[in-house]
C-alpha positions as CSV (number, residue, x, y, z in Angstrom):
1,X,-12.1,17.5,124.6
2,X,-13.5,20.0,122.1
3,X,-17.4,19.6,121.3
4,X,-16.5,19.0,117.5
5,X,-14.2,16.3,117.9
6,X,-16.5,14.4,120.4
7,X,-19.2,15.3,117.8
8,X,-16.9,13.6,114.8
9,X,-16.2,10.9,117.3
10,X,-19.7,10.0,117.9
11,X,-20.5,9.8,114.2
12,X,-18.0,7.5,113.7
13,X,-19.2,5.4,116.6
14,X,-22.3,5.2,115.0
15,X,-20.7,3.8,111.5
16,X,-18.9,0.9,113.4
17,X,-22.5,0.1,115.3
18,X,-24.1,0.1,112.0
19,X,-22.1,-1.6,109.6
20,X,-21.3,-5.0,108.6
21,X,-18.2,-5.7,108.2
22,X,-14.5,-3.8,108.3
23,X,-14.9,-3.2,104.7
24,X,-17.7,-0.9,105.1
25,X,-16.2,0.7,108.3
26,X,-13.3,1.7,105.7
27,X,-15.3,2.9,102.9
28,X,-17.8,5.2,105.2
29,X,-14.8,6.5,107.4
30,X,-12.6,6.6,104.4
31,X,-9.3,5.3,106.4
32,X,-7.0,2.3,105.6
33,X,-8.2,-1.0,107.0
34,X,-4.7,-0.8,109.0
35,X,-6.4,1.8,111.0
36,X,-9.6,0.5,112.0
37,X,-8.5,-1.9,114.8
38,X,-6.7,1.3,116.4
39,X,-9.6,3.6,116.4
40,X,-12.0,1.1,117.7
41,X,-9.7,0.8,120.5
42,X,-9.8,5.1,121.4
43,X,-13.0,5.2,121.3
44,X,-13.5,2.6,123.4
45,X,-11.4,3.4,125.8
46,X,-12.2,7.1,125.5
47,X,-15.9,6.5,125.7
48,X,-15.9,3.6,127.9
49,X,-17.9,1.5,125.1
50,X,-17.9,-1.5,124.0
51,X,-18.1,-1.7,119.4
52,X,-18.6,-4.6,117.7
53,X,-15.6,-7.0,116.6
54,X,-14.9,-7.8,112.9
55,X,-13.5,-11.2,113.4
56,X,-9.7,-12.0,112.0
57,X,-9.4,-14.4,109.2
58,X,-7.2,-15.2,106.7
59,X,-5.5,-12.0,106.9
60,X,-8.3,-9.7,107.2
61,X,-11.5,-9.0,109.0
62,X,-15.1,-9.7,108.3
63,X,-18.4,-9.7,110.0
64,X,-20.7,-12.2,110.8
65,X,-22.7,-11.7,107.5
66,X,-19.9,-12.0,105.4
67,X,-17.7,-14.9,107.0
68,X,-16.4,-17.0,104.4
69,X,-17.6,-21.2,104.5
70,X,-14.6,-22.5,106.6
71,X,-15.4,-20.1,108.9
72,X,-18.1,-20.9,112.1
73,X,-18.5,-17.3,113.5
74,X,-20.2,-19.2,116.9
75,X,-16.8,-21.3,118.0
76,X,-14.8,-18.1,117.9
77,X,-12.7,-18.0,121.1
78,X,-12.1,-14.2,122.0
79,X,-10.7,-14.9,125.3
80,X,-8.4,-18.0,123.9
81,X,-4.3,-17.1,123.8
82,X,-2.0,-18.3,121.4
83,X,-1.0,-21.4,124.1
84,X,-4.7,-22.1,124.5
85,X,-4.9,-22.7,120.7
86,X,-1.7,-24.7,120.8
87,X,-3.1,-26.7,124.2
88,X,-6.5,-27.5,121.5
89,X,-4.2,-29.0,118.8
90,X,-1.7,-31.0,120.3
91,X,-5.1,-32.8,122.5
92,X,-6.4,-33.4,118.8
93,X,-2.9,-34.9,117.8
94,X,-2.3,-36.4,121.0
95,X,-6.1,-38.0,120.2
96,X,-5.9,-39.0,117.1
97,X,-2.0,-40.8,116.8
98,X,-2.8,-42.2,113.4
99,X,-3.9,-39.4,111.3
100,X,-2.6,-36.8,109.4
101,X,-4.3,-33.8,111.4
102,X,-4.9,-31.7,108.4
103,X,-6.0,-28.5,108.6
104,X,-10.1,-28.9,107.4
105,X,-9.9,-31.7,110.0
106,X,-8.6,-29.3,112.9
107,X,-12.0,-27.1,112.0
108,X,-14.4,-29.8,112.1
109,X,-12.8,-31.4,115.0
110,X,-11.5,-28.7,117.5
111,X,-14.7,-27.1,118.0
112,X,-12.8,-23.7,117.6
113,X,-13.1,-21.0,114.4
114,X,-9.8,-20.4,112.2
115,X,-9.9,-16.8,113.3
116,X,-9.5,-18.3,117.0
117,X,-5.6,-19.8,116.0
118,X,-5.3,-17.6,112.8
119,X,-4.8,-14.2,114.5
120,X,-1.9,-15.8,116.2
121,X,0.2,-17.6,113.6
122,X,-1.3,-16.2,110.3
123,X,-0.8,-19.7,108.9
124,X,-2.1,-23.0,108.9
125,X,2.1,-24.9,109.0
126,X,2.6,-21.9,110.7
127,X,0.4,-22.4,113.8
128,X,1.9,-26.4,113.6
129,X,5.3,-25.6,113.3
130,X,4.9,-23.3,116.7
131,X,2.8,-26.2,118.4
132,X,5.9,-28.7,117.8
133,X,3.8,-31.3,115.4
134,X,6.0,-30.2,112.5
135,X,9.9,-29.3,112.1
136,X,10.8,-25.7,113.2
137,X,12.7,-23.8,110.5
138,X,15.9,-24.7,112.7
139,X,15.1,-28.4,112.7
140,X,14.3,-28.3,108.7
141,X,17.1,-26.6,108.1
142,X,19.3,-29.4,109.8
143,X,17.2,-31.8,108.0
144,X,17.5,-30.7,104.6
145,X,21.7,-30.4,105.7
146,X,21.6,-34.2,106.7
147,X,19.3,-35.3,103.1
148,X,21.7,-34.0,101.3
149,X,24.9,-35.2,102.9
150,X,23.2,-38.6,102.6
151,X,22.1,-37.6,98.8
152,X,25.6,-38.1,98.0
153,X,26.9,-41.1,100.3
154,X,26.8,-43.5,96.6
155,X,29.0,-40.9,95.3
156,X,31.5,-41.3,98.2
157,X,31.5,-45.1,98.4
158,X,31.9,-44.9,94.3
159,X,35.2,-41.9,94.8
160,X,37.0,-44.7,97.1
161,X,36.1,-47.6,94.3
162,X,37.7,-45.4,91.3
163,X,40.8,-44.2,93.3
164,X,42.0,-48.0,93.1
165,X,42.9,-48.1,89.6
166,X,45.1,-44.7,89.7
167,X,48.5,-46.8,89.6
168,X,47.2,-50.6,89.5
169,X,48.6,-51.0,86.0
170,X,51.6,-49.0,85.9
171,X,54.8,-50.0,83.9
172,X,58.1,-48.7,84.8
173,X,60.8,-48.1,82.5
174,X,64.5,-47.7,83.4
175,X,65.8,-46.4,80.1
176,X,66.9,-42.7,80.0
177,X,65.1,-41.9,76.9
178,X,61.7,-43.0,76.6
179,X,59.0,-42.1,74.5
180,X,55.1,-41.6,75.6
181,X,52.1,-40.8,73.2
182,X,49.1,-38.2,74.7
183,X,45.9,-38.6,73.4
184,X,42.6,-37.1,73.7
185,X,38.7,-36.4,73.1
186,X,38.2,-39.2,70.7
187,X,34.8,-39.0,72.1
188,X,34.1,-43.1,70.8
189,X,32.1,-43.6,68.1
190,X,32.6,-40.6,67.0
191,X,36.3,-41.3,66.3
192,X,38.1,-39.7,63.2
193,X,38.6,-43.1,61.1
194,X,41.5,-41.7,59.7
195,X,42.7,-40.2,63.0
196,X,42.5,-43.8,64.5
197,X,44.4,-45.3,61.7
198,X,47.0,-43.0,61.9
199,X,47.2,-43.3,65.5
200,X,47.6,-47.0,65.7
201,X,50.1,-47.4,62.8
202,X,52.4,-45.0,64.9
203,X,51.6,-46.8,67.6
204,X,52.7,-49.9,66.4
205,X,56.0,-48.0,64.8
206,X,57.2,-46.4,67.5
207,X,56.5,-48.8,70.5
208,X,55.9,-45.5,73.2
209,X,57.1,-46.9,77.0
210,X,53.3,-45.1,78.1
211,X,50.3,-43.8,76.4
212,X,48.2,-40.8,77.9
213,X,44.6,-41.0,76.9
214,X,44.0,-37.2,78.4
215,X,40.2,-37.4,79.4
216,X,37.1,-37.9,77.1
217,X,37.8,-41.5,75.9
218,X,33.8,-41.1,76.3
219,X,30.9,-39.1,74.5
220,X,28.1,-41.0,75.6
221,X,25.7,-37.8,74.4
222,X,23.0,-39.8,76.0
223,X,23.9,-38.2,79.3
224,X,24.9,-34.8,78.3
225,X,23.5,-31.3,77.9
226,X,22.9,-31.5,74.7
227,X,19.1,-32.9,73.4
228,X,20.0,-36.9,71.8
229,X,16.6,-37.8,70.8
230,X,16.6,-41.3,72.8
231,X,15.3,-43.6,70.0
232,X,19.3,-43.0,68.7
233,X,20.5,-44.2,72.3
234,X,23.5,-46.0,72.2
235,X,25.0,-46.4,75.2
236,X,25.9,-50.0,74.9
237,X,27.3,-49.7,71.3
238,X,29.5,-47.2,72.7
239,X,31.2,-48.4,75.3
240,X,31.3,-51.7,73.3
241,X,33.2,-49.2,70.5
242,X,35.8,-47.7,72.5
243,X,36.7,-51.8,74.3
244,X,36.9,-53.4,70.9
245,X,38.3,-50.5,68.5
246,X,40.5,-48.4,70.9
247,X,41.7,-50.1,74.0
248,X,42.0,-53.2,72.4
249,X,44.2,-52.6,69.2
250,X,46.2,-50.3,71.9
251,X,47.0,-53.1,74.5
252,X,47.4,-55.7,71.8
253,X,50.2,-53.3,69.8
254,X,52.3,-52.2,73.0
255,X,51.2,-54.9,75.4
256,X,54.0,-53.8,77.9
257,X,53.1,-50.1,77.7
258,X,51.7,-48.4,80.4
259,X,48.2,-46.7,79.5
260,X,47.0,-43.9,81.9
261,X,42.9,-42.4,80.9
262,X,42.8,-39.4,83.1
263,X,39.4,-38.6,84.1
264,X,37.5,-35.9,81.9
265,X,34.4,-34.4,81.9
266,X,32.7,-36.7,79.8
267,X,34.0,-39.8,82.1
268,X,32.9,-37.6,85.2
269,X,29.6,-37.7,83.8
270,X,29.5,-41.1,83.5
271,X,30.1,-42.3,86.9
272,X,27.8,-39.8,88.7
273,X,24.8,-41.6,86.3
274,X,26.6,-45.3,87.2
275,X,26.2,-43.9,91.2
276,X,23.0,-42.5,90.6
277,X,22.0,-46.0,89.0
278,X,19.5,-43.7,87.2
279,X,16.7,-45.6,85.0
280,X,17.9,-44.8,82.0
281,X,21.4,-46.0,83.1
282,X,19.9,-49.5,83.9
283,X,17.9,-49.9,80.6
284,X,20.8,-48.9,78.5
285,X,23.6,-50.8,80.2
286,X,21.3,-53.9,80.6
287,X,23.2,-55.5,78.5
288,X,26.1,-55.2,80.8
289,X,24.9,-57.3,83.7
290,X,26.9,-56.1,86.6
291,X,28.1,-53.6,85.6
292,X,31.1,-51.4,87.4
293,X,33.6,-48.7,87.1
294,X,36.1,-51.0,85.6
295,X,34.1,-52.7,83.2
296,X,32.3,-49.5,82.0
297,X,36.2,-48.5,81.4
298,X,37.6,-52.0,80.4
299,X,40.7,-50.8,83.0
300,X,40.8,-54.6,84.3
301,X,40.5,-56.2,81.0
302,X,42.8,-53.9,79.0
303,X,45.0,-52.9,81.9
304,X,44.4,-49.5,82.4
305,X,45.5,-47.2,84.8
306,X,42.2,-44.5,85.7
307,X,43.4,-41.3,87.1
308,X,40.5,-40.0,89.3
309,X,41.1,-38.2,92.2
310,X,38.0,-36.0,91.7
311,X,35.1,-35.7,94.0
312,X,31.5,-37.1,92.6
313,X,29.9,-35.0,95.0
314,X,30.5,-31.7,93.6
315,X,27.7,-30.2,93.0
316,X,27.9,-27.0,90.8
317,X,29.6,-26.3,87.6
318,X,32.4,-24.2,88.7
319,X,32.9,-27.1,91.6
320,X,32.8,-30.2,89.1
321,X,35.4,-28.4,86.6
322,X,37.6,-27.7,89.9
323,X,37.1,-30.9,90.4
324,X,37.9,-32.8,87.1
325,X,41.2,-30.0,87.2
326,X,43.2,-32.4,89.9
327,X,43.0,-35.3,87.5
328,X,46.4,-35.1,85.5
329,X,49.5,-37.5,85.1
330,X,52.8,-36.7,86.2
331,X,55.8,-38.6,83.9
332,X,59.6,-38.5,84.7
333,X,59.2,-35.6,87.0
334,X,58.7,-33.5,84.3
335,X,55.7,-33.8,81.7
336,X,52.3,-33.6,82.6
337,X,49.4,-34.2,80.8
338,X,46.6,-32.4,82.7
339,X,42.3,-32.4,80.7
340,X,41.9,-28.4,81.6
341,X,44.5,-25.7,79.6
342,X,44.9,-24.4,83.3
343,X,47.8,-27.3,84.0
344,X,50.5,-24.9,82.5
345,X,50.3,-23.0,86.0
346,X,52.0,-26.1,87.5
347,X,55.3,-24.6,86.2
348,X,57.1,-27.8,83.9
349,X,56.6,-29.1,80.2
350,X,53.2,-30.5,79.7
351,X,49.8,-30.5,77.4
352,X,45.9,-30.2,78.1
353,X,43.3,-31.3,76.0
354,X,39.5,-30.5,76.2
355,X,39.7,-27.6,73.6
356,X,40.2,-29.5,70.4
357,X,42.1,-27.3,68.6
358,X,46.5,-26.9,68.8
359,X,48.2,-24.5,70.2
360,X,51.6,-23.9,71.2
361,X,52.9,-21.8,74.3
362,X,56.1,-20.9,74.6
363,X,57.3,-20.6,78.5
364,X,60.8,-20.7,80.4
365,X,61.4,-21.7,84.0
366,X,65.2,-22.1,86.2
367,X,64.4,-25.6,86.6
368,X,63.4,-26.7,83.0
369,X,65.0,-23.3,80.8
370,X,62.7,-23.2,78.0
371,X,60.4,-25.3,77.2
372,X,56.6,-25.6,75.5
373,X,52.8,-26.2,76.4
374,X,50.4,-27.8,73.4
375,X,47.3,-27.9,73.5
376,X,46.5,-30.9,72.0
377,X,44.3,-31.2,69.0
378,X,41.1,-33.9,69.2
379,X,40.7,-37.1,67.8
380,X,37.1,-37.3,66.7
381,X,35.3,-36.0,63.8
382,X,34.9,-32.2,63.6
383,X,31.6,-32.4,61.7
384,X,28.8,-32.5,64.6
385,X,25.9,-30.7,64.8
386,X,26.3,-28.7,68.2
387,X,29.6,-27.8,67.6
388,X,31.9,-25.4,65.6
389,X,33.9,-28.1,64.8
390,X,35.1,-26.1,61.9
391,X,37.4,-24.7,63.8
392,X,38.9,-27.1,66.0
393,X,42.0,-29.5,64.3
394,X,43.1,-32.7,64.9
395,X,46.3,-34.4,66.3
396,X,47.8,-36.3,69.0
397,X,51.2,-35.5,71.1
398,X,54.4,-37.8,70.6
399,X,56.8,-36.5,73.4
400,X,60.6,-37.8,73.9
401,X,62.0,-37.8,77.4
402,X,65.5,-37.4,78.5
403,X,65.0,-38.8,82.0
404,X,68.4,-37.5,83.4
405,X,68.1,-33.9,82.4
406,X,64.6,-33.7,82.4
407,X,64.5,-32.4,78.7
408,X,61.1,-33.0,76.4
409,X,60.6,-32.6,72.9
410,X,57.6,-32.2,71.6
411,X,56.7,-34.4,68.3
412,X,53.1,-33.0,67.6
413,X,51.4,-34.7,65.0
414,X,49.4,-33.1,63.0
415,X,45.9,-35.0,61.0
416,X,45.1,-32.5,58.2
417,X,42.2,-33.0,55.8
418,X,44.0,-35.1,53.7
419,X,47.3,-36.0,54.8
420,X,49.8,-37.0,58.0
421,X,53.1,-37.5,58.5
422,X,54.6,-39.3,61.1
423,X,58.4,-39.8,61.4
424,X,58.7,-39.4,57.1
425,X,55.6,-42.0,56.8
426,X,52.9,-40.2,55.0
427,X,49.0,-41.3,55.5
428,X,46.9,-40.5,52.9
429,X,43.0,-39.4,53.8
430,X,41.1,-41.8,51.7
431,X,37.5,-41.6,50.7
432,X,36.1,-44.0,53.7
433,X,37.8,-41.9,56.4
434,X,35.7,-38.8,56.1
């Protein structure tokens, strides 16, 4: 070896002899701390020495004069392997059965310095997790699989409960021409007076064989996204509003009717707090002592059929809306009143609701030759302060069937800002109906 280098080499010998800690090593030799631990090892090989150790902790090195407090320079275990470290800790959990074997106790107790176990594992769960006192990353994994499969077993046991009332209530009718009535997103207190006048007075006129209450019967704001400052909390009220003011009226007018609620978003909601049992659910429906999916609904009281095939354990947006999409009612082989506007992909005569606003599609088929798609206008109030309600409309569907050819017409009825017409019966908007 050339006399200069052995000359820089002993030099640098000299620096780690002298100094106190890695740190200073770095600054005098002016190298990255990365490449201290290599040239100690050269020159001792080279030179057949023996240089003084920086101990490991915490990610770096340090010297006896600046070890930091949780640090006892004297029980540091040079010689000890990463299954001697292991051996020290499972002794201290196999001794100690009924104590958390946190990590300051480990130092007091082990009679071993951090930088003994740290060099190994790097961290405190770390150094546990490879000793088997805690979960492997594996194990956890599988864990946190099985918490939330059980997360969501309320929400299975409450999907089987709903699915009984899809066809408990339903009413056929053997006439070839028969007349149904699709409503939706009355949203329940929040109703359109005049909407609901109108609405019943048809009702009650035309004597429809089934009515089609196409998904959010419900607002319930209270468990929404949007901020309901909770002294206005209602819950109660409003489930009390839609029983007394819309089912009942309904059932007592056409008490032979058939009345299907396909499930919507709102009524989704719903039942995920009512299987959640959250707090607020059990303060607000106090008043409902024993409460269940049918009585939330009124479906036993006021015979009503609840179309719900959707899964309460979907878990994000785009899986809940796919969800709430395979909720829809089938009539005569060829209507269907489906929540989402996506239902016109299944190809025959129908309506959607959810939008609030009417529009017509035009469509033709070889089974059903031309026929329509509405999107059906709302029933509540378009003045709310989260929404552009401005822009949405009012209405409700009355659709004739000819059972035998499988033809449907269409009646949409229209509730303006002042007036509706119904079958040459004109409503008038008064001053009390907003």
């Amino acid at each position: 070896m050339p006399l200069r280098n052995e000359k820089a080499d002993r030099k640098k010998i000299e620096v780690f002899k002298s100094a106190k800690s890695s740190m200073e090593v770095q600054t005098r030799l002016n190298i990255p701390e990365t490449a201290i631990r290599k040239l100690r090892q050269r020159l001792e090989k080279q030179y057949k020495i023996k240089l003084p150790r920086y101990m490991a902790a915490a990610g770096r090195e340090f010297h006896s004069g600046e070890n930091p407090f949780s640090e006892n320079v004297a029980e540091f275990k040079e010689n000890w392997t990463a299954d001697d470290c292991i051996r020290r800790l499972l002794k201290i959990v196999k001794e100690n059965p009924d104590k958390v074997i946190s990590r300051n106790y480990f130092r007091v107790n082990s009679g071993i310095s951090e930088a003994t176990w740290n060099r190994y594992f790097g961290t405190w769960h770390e150094f546990k997790r490879q000793s088997g006192v805690v979960l492997s990353r594996h194990q956890h994994t599988l864990e946190q699989q099985i918490a939330r499969h059980a997360s969501v077993d309320h929400y299975r046991a409450l999907n089987a409960l709903k699915a009984d009332w899809g066809d408990k209530y339903n009413r056929p009718v053997d006439a070839r021409f028969q007349t149904g009535i699709v409503i939706g997103d009355l949203h329940d207190k929040n109703v359109d007076p005049f909407y609901l006048e109108v609405l019943l007075d048809t009702i009650k006129r035309v004597q429809p064989d089934w009515i089609n209450i196409n998904g959010d019967l419900f607002d319930l704001p209270e468990f929404g996204k949007y901020f309901v400052d909770p002294r206005e909390w209602d819950v109660v009220g409003r489930i009390n509003f839609v029983h007394e003011q819309i089912l009942k009226p309904i059932r007592e007018l056409v008490p032979d009717a058939q009345i299907d609620l396909n499930e919507g978003n709102h009524e989704f909601r719903l039942l995920r707090h009512l299987g959640d049992a959250t707090p607020a659910m059990k303060v607000l429906l106090s008043e409902l002592h024993g409460f269940s999916v049918s009585r939330l609904l009124g479906l036993d009281k006021y015979e009503v059929n609840y179309i719900s095939v959707s899964d309460l354990t979907a878990k994000t947006v785009a899986d809940i809306k796919k969800e709430i999409g395979k909720n829809y009612s089938v009539y005569h082989n060829c209507f269907i009143s489906h929540h989402y506007p996506y239902g016109v992909r299944y190809g025959m005569p129908g309506c959607n609701g959810h939008h609030h606003k009417h529009i017509v599609t035009p469509l033709y088929s070889e089974v059903f030759g031309s026929y329509e798609w509405h999107q059906v206008g709302c029933g509540h109030i378009r003045a709310a302060d989260f929404t552009a309600g401005q822009i949405w409309s009012n209405g409700f569907d009355l659709i004739h069937v000819d059972t035998h050819r499988k033809f449907v017409n269409h009646e949409y009825i229209t509730i303006g800002e002042t007036m509706a017409i119904v079958g040459g019966k004109y409503y008038i908007r008064g001053i009390d109906d907003g």
